[in-house]
DRENTI-276060 format. One line per 3 residues: number of its first residue (from 1); their letters; for each residue z, y negated, x of N, C-alpha, C. Coordinates in steps of 0.02 Angstrom, whole numbers, padded with zeros to 5 digits, always signed. Layout:
<recs>
NUM> a> Z/Y/X/Z/Y/X/Z/Y/X | ...
</recs>
This chain:
<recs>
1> xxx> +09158/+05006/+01522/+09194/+04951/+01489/+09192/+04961/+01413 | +09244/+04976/+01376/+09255/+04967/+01300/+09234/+04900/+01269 | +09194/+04926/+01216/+09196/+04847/+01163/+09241/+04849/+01117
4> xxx> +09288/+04786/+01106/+09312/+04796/+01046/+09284/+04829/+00972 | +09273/+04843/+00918/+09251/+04863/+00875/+09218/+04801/+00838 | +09191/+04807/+00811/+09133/+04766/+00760/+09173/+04737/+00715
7> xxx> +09223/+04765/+00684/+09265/+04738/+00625/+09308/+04693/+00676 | +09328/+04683/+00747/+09361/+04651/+00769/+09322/+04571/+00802 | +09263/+04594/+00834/+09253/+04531/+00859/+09246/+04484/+00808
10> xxx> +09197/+04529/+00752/+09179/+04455/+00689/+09223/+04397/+00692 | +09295/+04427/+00658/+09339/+04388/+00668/+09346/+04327/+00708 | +09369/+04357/+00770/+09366/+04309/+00823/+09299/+04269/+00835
13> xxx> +09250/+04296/+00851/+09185/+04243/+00839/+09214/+04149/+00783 | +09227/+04209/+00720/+09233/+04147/+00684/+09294/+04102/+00686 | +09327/+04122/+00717/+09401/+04077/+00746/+09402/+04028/+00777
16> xxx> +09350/+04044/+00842/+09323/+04031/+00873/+09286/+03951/+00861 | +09247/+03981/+00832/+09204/+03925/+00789/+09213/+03886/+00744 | +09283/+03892/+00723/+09305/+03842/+00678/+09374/+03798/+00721
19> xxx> +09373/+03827/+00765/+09413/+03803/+00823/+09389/+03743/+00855 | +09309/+03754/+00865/+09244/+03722/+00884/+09266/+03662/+00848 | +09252/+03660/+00793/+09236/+03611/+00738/+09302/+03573/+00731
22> xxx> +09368/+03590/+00733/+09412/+03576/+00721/+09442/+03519/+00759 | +09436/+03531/+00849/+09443/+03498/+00928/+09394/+03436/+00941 | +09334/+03450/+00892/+09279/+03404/+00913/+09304/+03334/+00878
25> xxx> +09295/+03275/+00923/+09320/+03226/+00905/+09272/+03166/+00838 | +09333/+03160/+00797/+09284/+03139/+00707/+09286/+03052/+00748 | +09207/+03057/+00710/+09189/+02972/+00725/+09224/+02914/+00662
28> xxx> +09269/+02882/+00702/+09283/+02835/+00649/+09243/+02800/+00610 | +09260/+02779/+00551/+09215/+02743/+00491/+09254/+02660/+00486 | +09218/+02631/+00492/+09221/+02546/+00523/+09195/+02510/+00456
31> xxx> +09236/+02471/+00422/+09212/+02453/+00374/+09223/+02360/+00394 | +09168/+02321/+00400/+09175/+02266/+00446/+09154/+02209/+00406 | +09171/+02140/+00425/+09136/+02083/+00390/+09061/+02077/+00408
34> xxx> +09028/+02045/+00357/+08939/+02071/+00365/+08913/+01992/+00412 | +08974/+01969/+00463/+08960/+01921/+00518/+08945/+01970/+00575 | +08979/+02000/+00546/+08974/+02060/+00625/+08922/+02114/+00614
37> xxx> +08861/+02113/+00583/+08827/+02156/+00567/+08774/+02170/+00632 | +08753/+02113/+00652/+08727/+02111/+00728/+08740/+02115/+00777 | +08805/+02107/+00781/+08843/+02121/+00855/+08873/+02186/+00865
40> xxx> +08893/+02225/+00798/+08946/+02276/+00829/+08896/+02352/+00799 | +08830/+02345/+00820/+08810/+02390/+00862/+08805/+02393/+00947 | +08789/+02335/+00952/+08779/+02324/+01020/+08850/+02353/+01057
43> xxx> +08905/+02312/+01010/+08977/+02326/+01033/+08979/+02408/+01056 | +08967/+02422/+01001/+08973/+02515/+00994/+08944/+02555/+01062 | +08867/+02534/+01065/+08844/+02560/+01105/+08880/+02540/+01184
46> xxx> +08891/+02467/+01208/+08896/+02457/+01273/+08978/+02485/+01291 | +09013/+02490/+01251/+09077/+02526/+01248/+09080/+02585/+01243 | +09011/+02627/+01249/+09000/+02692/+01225/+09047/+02719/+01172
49> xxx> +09049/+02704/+01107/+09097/+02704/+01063/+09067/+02743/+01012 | +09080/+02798/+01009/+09061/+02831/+00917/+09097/+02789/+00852 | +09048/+02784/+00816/+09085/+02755/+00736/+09005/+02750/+00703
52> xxx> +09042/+02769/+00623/+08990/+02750/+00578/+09023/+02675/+00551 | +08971/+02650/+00519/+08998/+02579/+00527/+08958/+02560/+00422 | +08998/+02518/+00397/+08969/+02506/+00342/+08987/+02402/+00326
55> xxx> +08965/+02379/+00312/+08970/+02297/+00311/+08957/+02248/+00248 | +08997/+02217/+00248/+08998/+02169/+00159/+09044/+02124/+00180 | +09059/+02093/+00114/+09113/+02021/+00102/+09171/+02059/+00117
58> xxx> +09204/+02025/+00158/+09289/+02041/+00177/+09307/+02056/+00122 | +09313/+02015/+00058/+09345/+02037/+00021/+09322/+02097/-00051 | +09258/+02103/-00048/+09217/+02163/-00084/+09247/+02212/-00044
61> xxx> +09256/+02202/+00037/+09256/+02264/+00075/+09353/+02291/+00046 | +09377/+02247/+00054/+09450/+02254/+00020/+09470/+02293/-00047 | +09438/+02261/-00073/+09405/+02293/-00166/+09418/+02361/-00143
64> xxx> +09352/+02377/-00127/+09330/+02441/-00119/+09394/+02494/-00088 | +09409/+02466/-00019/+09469/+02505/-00002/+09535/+02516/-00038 | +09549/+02462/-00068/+09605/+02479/-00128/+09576/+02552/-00189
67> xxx> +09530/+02519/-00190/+09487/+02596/-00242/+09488/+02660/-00196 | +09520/+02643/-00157/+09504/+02712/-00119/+09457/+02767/-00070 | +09389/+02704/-00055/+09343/+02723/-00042/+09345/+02714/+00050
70> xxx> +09330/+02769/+00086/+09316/+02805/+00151/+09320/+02742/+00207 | +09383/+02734/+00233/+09379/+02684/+00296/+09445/+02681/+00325 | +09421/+02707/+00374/+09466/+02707/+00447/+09512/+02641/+00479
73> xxx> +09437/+02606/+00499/+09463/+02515/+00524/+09408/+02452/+00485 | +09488/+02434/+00464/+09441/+02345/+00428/+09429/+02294/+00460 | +09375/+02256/+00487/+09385/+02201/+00527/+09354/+02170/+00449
76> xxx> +09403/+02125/+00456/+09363/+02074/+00409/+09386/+02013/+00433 | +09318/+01968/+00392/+09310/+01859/+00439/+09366/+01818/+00433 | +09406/+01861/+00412/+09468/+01812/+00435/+09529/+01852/+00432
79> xxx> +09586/+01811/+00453/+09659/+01847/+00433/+09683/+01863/+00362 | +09656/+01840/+00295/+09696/+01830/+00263/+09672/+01905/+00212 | +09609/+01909/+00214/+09598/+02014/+00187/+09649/+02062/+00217
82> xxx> +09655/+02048/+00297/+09676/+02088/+00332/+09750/+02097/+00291 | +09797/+02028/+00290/+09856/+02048/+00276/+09850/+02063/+00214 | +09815/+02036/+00179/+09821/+02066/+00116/+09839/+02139/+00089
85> xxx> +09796/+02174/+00132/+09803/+02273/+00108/+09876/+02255/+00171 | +09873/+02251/+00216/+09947/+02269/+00253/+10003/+02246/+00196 | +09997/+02199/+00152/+10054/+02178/+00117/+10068/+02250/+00058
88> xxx> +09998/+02256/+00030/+10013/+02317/-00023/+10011/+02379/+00026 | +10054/+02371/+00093/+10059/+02441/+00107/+10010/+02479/+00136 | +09933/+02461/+00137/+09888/+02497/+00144/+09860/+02500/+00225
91> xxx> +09898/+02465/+00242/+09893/+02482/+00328/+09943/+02521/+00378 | +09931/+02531/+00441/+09957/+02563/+00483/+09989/+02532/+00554 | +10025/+02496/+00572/+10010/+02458/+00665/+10012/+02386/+00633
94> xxx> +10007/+02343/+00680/+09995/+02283/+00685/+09917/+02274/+00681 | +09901/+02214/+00659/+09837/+02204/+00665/+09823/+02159/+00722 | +09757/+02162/+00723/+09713/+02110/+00810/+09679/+02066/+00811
97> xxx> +09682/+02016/+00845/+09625/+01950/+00825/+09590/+01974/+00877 | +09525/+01978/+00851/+09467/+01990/+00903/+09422/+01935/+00909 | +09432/+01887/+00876/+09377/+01806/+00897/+09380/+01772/+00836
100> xxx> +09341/+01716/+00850/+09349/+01663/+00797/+09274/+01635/+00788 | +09262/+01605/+00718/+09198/+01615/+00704/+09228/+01527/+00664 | +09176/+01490/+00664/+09151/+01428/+00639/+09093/+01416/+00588
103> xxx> +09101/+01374/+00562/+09061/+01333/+00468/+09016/+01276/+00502 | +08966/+01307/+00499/+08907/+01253/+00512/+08870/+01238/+00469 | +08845/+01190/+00448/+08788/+01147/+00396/+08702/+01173/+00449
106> xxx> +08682/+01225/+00396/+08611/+01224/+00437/+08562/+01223/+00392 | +08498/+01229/+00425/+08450/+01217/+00384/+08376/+01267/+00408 | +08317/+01268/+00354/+08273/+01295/+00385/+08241/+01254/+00451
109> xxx> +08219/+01306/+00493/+08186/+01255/+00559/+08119/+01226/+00538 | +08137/+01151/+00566/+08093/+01096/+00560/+08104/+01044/+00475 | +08148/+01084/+00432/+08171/+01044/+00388/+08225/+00989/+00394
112> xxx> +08212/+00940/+00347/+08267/+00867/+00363/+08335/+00911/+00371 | +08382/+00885/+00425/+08448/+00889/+00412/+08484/+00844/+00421 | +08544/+00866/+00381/+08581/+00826/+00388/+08613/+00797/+00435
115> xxx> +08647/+00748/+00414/+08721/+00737/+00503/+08780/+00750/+00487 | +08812/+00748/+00418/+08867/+00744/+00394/+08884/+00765/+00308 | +08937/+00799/+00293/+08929/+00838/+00249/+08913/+00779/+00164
118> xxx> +08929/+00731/+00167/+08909/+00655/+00124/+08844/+00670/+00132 | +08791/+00675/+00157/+08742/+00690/+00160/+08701/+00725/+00109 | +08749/+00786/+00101/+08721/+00820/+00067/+08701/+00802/-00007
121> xxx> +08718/+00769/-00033/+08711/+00715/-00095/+08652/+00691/-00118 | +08593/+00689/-00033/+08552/+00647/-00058/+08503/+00727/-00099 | +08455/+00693/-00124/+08394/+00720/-00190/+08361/+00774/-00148
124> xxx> +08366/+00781/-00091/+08314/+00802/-00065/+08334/+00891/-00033 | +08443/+00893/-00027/+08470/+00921/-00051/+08493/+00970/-00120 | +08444/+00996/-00149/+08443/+01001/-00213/+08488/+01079/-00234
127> xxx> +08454/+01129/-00172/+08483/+01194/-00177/+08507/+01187/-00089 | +08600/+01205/-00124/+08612/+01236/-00064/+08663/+01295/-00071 | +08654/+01329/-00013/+08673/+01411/+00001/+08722/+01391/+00033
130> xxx> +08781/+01434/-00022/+08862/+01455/-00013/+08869/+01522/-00062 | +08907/+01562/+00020/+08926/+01618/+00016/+08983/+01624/-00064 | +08998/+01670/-00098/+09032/+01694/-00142/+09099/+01704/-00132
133> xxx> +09154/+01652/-00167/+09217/+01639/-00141/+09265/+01705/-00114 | +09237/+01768/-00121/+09283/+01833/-00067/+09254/+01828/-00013 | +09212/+01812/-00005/+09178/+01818/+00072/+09222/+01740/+00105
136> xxx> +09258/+01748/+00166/+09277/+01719/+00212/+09252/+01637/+00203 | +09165/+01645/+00208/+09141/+01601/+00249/+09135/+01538/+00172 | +09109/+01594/+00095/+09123/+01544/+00052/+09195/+01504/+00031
139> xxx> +09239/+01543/+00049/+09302/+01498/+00025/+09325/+01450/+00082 | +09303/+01464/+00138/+09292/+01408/+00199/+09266/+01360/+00175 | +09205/+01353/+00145/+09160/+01335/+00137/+09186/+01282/+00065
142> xxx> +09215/+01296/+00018/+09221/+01276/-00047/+09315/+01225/-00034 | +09338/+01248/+00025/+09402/+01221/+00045/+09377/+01147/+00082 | +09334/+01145/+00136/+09290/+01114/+00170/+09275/+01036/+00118
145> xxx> +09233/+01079/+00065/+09198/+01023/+00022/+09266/+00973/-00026 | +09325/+01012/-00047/+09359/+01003/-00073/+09411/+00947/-00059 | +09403/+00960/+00021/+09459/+00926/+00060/+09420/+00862/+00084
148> xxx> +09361/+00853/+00067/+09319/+00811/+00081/+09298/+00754/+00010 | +09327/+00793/-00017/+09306/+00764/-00087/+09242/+00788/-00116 | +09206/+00819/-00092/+09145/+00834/-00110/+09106/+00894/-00169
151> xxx> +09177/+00921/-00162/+09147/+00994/-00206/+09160/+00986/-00275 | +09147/+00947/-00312/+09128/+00930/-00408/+09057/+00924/-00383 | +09059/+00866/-00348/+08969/+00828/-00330/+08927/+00882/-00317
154> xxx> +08948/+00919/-00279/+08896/+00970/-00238/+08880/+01042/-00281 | +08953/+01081/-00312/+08933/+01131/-00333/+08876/+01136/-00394 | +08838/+01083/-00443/+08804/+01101/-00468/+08736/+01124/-00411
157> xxx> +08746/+01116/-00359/+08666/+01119/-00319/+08674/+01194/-00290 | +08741/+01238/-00292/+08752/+01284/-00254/+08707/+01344/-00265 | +08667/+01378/-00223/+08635/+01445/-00228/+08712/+01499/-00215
160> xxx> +08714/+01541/-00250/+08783/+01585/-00245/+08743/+01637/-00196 | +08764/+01651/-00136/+08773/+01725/-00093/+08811/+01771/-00089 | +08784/+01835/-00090/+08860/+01892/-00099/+08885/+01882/-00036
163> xxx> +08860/+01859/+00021/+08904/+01859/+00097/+08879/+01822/+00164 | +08911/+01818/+00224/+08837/+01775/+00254/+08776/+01801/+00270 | +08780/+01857/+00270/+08715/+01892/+00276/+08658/+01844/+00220
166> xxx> +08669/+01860/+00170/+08633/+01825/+00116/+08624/+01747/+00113 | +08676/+01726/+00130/+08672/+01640/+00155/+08613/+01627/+00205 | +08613/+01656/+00243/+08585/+01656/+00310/+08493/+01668/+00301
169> xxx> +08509/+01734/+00254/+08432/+01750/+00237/+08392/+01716/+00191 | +08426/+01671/+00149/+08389/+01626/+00093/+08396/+01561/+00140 | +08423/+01534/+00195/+08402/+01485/+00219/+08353/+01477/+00266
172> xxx> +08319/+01559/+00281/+08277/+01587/+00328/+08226/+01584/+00302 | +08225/+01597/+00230/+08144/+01606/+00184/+08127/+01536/+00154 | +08169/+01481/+00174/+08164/+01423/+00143/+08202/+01424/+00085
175> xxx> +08248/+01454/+00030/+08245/+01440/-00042/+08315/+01413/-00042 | +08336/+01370/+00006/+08380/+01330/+00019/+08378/+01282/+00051 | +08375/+01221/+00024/+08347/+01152/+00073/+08415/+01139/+00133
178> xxx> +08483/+01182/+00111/+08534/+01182/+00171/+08590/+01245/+00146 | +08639/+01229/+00201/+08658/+01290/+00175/+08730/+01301/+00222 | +08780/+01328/+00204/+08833/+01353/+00250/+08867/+01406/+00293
181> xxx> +08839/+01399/+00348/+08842/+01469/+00377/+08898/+01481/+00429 | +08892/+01525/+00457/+08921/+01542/+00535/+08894/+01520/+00591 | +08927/+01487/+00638/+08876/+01487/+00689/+08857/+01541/+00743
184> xxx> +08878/+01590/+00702/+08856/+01666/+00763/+08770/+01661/+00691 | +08765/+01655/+00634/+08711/+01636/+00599/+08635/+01626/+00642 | +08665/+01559/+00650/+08605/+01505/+00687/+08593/+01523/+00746
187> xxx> +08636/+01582/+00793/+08615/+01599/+00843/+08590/+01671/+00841 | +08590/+01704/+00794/+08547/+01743/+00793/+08480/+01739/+00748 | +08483/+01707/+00715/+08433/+01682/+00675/+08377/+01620/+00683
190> xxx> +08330/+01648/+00717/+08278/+01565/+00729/+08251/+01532/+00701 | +08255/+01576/+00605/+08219/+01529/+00556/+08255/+01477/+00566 | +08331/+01459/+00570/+08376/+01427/+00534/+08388/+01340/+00612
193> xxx> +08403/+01325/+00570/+08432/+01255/+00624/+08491/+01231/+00615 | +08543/+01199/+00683/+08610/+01192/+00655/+08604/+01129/+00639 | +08648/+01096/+00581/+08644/+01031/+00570/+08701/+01012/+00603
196> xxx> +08753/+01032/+00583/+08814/+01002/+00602/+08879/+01040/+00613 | +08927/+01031/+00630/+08986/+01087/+00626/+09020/+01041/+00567 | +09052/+01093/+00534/+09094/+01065/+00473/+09160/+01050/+00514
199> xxx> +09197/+00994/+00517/+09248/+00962/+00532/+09289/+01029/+00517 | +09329/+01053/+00569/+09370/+01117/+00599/+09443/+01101/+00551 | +09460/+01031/+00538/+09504/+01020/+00512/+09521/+01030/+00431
202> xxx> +09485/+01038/+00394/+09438/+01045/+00319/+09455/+01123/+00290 | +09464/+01154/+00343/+09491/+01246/+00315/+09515/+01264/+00344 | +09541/+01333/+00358/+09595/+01373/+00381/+09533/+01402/+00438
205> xxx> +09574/+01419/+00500/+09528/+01440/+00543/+09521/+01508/+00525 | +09453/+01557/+00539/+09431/+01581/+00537/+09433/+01657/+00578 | +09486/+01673/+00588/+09518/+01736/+00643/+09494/+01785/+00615
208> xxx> +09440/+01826/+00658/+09405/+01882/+00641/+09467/+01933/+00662 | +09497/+01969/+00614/+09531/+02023/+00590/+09535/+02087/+00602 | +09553/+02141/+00648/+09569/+02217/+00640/+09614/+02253/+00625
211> xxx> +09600/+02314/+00581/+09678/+02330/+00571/+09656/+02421/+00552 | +09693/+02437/+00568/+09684/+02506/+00546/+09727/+02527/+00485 | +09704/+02566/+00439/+09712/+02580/+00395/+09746/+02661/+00375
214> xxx> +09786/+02661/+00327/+09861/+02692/+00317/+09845/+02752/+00351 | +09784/+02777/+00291/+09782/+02877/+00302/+09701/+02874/+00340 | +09704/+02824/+00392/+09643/+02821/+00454/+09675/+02892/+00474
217> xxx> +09616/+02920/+00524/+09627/+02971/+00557/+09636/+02966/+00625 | +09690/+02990/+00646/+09701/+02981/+00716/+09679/+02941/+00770 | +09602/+02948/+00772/+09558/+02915/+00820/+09536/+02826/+00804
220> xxx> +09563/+02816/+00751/+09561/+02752/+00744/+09606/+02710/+00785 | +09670/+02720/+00806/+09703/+02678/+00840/+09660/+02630/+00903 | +09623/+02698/+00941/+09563/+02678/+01014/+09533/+02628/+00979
223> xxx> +09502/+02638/+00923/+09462/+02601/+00924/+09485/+02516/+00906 | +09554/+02501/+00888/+09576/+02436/+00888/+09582/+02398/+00977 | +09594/+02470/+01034/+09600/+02447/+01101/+09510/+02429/+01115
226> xxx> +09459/+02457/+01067/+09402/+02443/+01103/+09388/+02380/+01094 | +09399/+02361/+01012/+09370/+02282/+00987/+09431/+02236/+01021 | +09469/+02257/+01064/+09509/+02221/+01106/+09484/+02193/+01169
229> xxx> +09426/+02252/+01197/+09420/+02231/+01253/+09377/+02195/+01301 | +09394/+02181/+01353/+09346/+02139/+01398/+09258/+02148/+01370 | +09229/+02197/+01375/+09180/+02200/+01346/+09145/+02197/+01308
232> xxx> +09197/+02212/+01253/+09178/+02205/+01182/+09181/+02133/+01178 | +09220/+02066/+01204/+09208/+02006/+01183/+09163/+01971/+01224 | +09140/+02016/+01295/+09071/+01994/+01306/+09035/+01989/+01259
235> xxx> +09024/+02058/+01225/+08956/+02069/+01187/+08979/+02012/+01121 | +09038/+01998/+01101/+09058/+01957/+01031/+09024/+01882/+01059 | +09057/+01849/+01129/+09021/+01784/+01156/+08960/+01796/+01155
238> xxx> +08926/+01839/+01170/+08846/+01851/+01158/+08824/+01823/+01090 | +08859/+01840/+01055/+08820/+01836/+00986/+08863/+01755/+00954 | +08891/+01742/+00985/+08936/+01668/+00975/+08979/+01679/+00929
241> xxx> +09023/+01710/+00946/+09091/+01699/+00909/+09140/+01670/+00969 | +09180/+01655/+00965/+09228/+01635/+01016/+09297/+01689/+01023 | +09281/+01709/+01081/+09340/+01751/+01123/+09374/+01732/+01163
244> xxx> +09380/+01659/+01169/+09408/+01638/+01230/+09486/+01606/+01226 | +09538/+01634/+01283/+09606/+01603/+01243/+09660/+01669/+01225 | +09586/+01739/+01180/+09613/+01782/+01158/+09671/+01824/+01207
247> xx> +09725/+01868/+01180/+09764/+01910/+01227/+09740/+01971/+01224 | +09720/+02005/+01256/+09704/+02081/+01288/+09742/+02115/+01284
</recs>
């Protein structure tokens, strides 16, 4: 049996191998609202789903992507980031409602709470935690008080959060006598206690957002059918967002 020559296989070896590298399928980069920071690993894994995943304020996360910076698919806490980059062009497809997320009044566990957002007024109320008006949950949150009459009275007491992540964690360590969160928050979190749901009528609902993005790479499309599916809003009801109603 003849071998090709030495100057010939090299070649091919390395053709070969960049052939390798070329076929192998690239993990999408998921740039998500930091509500979903606890759930969409779980998501990832029970969907057996590759992605690197990075998480902030919907609208920091927006920022950033207009600058140009590395992301495939945006879910962000509501509809209104999403259309935003689709309006300047910066998307690809239609976008997906994958669940809906709610504004709860909570508090540390075993501290007074409230019943009603008038409440918050009294002295004993002094610091409270609201997210930073790009993040979803603060301009929920600041629409809420507004429409209530409440937000002159209240914002001198406000602790500012870059997102709910941060809402969530200063009402966990105590350095918020209340505070405005998510209620996927209070259910993953046991420092925290729910006081109340903020009257649904007070803001714009809250439609957790997907969309893939202009110069995404190929393999991003799947991944809008994954945060679509049956399983994935198991694992989203798990963590209490609401999937129910949604179209598949």
């Amino acid at each position: 049996m003849r071998l090709a020559p030495s100057g010939v296989v090299a070649p091919l070896m390395l053709l070969c191998a960049l052939g390798c590298i070329e076929t192998r399928p690239r993990e999408v980069h998921v740039c998500a609202a930091s509500s979903l920071a606890q759930a969409m690993p779980e998501l990832l894994t029970r969907t057996h789903t590759g992605a690197t995943t990075a998480f902030g304020a919907s609208g920091a996360l927006a920022r950033q992507i207009r600058l140009g910076a590395p992301c495939d698919v945006f879910i962000s806490a509501d509809a209104r980031w999403a259309a935003s980059l689709a309006e300047d062009g910066l998307t690809r497809g239609a976008s997906v409602h994958i669940a809906t997320n709610v504004v709860v009044v909570a508090t540390p566990r075993d501290a007074p709470r409230p019943a009603a957002l008038s409440d918050l007024q009294a002295p004993r109320y002094a610091h409270i935690a609201v997210a930073a008006p790009e993040a979803p949950l603060g301009e929920a949150t600041r629409a809420a008080l507004d429409n209530a009459h409440l937000l002159s009275v209240l914002k001198p007491h406000f602790v500012l959060a870059s997102d709910a992540n941060t809402t969530r964690m200063w009402l966990a360590r105590g350095e918020a006598n209340a505070g405005f969160v998510y209620a996927t928050d209070v259910a993953q979190e046991p420092a925290i206690e729910r006081a109340f749901d903020v009257p649904p009528d007070l803001y714009e609902a809250l439609h957790v957002t997907a969309v893939v993005l202009r110069n995404a790479r190929p393999e991003a499309e799947a991944m809008l059918g994954v945060l679509a599916s049956q399983e994935a809003r198991s694992v989203l009801r798990a963590h209490a967002f609401q999937v129910d109603g949604l179209v598949e």
